[in-house]
DRENMARDO-729819 format. One record per residue (C-alpha): residue number from 1; z, y, x. Coordinates in steps of 0.25 Angstrom, whole numbers, plus 2048, in hexadecimal, padded with zeros to 3 digits. Layout:
# residues N
- num|w|v|u
- NUM|Z|Y|X
...
***
This chain:
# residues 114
- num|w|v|u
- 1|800|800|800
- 2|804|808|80A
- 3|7F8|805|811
- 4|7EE|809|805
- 5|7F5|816|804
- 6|7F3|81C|813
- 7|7E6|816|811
- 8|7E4|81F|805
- 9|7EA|82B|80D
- 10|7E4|82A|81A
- 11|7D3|829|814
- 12|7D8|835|809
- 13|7DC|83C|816
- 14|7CF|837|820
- 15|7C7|83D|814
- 16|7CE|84B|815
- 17|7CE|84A|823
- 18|7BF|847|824
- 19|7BD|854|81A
- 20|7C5|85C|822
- 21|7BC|857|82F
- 22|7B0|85B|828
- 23|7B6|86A|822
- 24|7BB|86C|830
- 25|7AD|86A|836
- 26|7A6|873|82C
- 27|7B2|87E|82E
- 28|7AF|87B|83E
- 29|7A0|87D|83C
- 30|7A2|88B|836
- 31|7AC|88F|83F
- 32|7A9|88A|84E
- 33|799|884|84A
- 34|79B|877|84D
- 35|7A1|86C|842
- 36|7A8|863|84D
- 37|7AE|869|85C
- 38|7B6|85E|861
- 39|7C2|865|862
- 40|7CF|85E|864
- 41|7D2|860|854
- 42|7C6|85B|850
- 43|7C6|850|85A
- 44|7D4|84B|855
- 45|7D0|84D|847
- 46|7C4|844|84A
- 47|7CC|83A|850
- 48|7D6|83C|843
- 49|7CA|838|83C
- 50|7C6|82D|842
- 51|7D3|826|842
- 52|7D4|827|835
- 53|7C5|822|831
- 54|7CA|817|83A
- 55|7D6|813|833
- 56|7CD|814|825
- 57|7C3|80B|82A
- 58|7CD|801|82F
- 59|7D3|7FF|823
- 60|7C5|7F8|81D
- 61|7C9|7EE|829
- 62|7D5|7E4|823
- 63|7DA|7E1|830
- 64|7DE|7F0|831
- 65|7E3|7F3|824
- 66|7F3|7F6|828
- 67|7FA|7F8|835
- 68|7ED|7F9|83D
- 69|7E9|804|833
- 70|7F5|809|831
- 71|7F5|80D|841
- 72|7E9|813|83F
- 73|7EB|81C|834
- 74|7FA|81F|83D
- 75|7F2|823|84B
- 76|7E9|82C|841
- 77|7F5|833|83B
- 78|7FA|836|84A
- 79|7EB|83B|84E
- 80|7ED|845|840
- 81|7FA|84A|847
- 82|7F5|84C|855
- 83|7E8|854|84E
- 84|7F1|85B|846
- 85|7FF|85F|850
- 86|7F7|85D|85C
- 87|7EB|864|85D
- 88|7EF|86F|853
- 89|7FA|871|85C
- 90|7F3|871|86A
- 91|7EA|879|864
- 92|7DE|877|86B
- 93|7CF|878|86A
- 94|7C9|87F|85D
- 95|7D5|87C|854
- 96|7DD|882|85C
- 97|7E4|88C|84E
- 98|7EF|884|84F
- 99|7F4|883|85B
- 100|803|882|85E
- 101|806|88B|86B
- 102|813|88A|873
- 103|81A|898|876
- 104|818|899|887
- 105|828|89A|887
- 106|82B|88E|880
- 107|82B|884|88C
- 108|835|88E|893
- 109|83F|88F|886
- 110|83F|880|887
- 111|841|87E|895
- 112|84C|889|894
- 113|855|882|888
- 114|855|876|88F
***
């Protein structure tokens, strides 16, 4: 049951993903003139995608229904959160809006308080 039900999740969630892919192409077309640049966002959101059409098309194969896929759709939740926390936060290449910068300071108010 539980199975059924991430299975259900997860394709609803590769379907948006995919529509996202596509609407971030057309935006990227407009805005830089090219649909796809390789930058470390889209790369990782590439690889996000293919994980997940991975664990979708292991699940026709019996032998892979249950913990083989389940490990699956686990390393693809990981890859969402390194595309998400990581890169936005690194901030490079062209998505670099939402960077996360340290003040210069904040290495000697550790150092100091310890």
């Amino acid at each position: 049951l539980k199975d059924s039900w991430s299975y259900r999740v997860i394709s609803l969630g590769f379907t948006l993903l995919t529509i996202g892919i596509l609407c971030g192409a057309v935006w990227a077309n407009e805005a830089w003139g090219s649909y796809w640049n390789w930058d470390p966002k889209e790369t990782w959101v590439f690889i996000t995608w293919t994980i997940f059409a991975i664990y979708l098309h292991s699940r026709t194969n019996p032998n892979w229904k249950g913990s083989n896929s389940v490990l699956v759709a686990s390393i693809g939740f990981l890859i969402i959160w390194i595309c998400y926390f990581g890169i936005n936060l690194l901030g490079i290449g062209l998505h670099s809006y939402g960077s996360f910068t340290l003040p210069s300071n904040l290495f000697r108010l550790i150092m100091s308080t310890s």
